[in-house]
N, C-alpha and C positions, 0 to 999 in steps of 0.2 A: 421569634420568641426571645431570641439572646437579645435581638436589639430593642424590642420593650424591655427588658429588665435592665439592658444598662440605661436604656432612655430612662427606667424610674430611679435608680441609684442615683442617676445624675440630680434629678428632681431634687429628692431628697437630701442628699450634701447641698446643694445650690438653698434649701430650704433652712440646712442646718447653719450654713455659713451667715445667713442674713439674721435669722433667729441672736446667734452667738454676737455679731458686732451690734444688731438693736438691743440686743439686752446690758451688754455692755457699756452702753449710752447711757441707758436709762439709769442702770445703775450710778452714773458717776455724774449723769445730772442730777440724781436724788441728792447724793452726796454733797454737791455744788449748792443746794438748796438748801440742805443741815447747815455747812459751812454760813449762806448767807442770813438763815431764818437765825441762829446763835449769836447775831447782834444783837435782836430784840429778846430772844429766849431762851431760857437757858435749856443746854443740852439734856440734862434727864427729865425736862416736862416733854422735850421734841423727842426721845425715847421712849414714852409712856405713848405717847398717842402712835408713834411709828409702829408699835406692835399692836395696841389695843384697836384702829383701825382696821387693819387685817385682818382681827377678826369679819367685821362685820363684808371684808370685800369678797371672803372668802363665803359667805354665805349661798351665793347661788349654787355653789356647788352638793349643797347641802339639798335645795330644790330639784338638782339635773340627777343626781345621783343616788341621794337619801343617807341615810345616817352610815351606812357600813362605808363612806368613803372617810370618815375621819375615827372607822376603827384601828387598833393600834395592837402591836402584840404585848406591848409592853410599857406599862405605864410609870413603871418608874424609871425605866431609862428615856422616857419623853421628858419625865417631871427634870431628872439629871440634866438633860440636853438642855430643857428648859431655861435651868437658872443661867448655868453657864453662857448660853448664848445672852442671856438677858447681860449680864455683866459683860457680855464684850461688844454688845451694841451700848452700852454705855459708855466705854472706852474709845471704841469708834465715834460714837458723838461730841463727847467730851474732847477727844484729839482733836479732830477735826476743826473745833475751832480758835486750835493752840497755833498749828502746823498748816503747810501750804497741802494743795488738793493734791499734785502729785507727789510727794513727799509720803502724806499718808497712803495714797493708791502703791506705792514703791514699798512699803514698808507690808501694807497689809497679802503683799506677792508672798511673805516668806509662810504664810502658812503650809504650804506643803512643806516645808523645809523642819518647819517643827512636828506636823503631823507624823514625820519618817522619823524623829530624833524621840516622841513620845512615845510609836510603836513598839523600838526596841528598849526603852524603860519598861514600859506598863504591859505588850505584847508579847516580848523576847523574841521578839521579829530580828531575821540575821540581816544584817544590813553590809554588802560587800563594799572593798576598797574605793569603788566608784564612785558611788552614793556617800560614802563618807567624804572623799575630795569635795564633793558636790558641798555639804552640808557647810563643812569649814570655809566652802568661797560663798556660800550664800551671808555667812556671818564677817565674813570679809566685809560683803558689799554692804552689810548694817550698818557696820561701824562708819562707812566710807557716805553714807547719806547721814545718818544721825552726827557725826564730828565732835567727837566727845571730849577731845583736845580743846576744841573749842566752848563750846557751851554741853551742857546734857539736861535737855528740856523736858518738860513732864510731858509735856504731848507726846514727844517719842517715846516714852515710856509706856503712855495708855495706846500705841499706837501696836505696840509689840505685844501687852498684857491680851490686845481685842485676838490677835494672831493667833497667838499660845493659846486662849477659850475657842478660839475657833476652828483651828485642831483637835482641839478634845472632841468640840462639838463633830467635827467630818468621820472620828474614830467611832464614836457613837451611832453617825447616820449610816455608816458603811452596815452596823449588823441590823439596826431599821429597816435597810432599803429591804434587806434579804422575804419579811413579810408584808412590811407598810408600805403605802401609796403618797406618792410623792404630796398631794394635796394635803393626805393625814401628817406629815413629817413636816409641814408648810405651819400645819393648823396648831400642833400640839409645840412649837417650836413658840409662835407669837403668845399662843395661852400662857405658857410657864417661861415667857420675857415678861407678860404686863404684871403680876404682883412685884416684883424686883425690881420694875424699873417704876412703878406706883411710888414704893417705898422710899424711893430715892426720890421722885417730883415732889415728894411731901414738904422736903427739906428747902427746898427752892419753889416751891407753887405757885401759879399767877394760871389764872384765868386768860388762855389769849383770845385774840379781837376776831370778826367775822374774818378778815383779811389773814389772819394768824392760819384760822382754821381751815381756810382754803389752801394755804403753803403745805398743812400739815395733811392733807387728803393727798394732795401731789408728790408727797414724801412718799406716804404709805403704797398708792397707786405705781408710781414706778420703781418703788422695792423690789416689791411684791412682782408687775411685770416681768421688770430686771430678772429676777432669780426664776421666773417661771420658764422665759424664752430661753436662759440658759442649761438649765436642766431638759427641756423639748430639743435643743441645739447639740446635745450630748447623747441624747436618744437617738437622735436622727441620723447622724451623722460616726464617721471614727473619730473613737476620743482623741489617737496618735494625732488626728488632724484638724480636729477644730478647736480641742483645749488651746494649741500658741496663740490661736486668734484672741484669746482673752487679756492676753496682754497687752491688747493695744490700744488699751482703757490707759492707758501711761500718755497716752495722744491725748486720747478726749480728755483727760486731768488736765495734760500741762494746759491743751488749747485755751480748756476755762477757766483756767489760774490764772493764765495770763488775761484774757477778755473782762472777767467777772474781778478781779483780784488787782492785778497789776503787776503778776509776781512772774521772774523769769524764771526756769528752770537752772540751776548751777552745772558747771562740768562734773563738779562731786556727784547732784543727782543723779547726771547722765551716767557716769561711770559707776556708781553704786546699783542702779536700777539693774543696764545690764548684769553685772554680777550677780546681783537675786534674781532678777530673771531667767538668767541663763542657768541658775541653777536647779532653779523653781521647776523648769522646763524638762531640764533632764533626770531630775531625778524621777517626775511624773512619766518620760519617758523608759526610764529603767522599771519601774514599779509595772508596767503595761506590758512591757517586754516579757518581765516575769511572769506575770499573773496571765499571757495568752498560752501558753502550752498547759497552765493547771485547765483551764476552760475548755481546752482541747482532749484533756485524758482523758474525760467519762466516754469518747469513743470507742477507745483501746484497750477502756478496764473496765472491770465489773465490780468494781469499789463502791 
């Protein structure tokens, strides 16, 4: 019996592991694909259709499961999550075709780094001396990719704006997760992106071509994948151990920057990246640290 249950454990991480680097493919070929489709169009009409598609992929679910899978306990903290992720998937598109792929994948790492720094604003979350080191070298390693001595470009700016919304928006999904289902938290996130990011294609509008709208399925398609395999990859598996695997979306970037692009990665990069990564890393790892003996007390207490 021990050795079926570690034979299934294993399954399982071995399942979580592939889940986590396919998904992190997808993701950074989608984004390969904003980058290339933002020649011909512009970033908030490929925003508008990247969420308003979703809707419709997300529909079978609606058939396998029926309507209580995109019940929510809370509608105006979806509508909240809504806008805000809608404005930093417009940041993110818009960057993207300022900035090289790994650059914005380097920059878009420091979201945990702000999600801990909004905590203790807006939470009064205590954040020890650790985490704090951590915080100051992941703003290090900003400044050390962005080169503000040298230029200070707008892309890096919507590149950090997308980061900070998307902290807000993971502060948001952490009290979601507690009654919503990950499909409903999928479904009500693209609904309250497509008005805001509408609003904005209005300004820029163009009708794209048959060809357009096959790029723009392929966006939506491995978004959507992307974030599903990650979230099944986090289920599956210890977070301690499969979250580092997501940084190695810093590979697949530079590879198709260079392939797709022509662009080499800088020693700045290299050395910036580690620095938000390594910070990225550990402060995720401190926050797990802490948060496994709360998990553990309803044992021991009758709280």
């Amino acid at each position: 019996m021990a050795f079926l249950s570690d034979s299934s454990k294993n399954s399982a991480m071995l399942k979580a592991i592939i889940f986590m680097i396919i998904g992190g493919i997808s993701i950074t070929v989608m984004q390969a694909s904003v980058k290339l489709l933002s020649g011909s169009m512009h970033p908030f009409v490929i925003t508008f259709f990247r969420a308003f598609l979703v809707l419709f992929i997300l529909l079978p679910a609606l058939f396998f499961y029926g309507n209580k899978v995109f019940s929510t306990s809370s509608f105006k903290l979806q509508a909240i999550r809504g806008v805000i992720g809608g404005a930093g998937m417009l940041c993110v598109f818009t960057g993207l075709s300022m900035i090289s792929l790994a650059e914005a994948t380097t920059l878009l790492f420091t979201v945990p780094i702000f999600a801990t720094l909004l905590s203790v604003v807006f939470l009064s979350e205590r954040v020890g001396i650790r985490r704090w080191s951590a915080i100051i070298v992941g703003f290090l390693g900003i400044l050390v990719v962005m080169r503000p001595e040298v230029s200070f470009g707008i892309g890096y700016a919507l590149l950090l704006c997308a980061a900070i919304s998307w902290s807000i928006s993971i502060l948001i999904a952490k009290k979601l997760t507690e009654k919503d289902s990950i499909i409903s938290i999928t479904f009500w996130q693209a609904t309250g992106c497509v008005p805001i990011a509408f609003c904005a294609s209005l300004l820029v509008w163009e009708w794209p071509s048959i060809e357009q709208i096959l790029w723009l399925l392929g966006i939506a398609g491995l978004g959507t994948t992307g974030h599903a395999l990650l979230y099944a990859s986090l289920k599956l598996g210890r977070v301690s151990f499969i979250l580092p695997l997501d940084y190695i979306r810093i590979i697949w970037s530079s590879v198709l920057g260079f392939v797709l692009f022509g662009y080499l990665p800088t020693l700045q990069l290299y050395a910036g990246s580690m620095m938000i990564i390594g910070a990225a890393a550990f402060i995720s790892y401190r926050e797990m640290k802490i948060a496994k003996p709360l998990s553990e007390e309803p044992a021991i207490s009758d709280k």
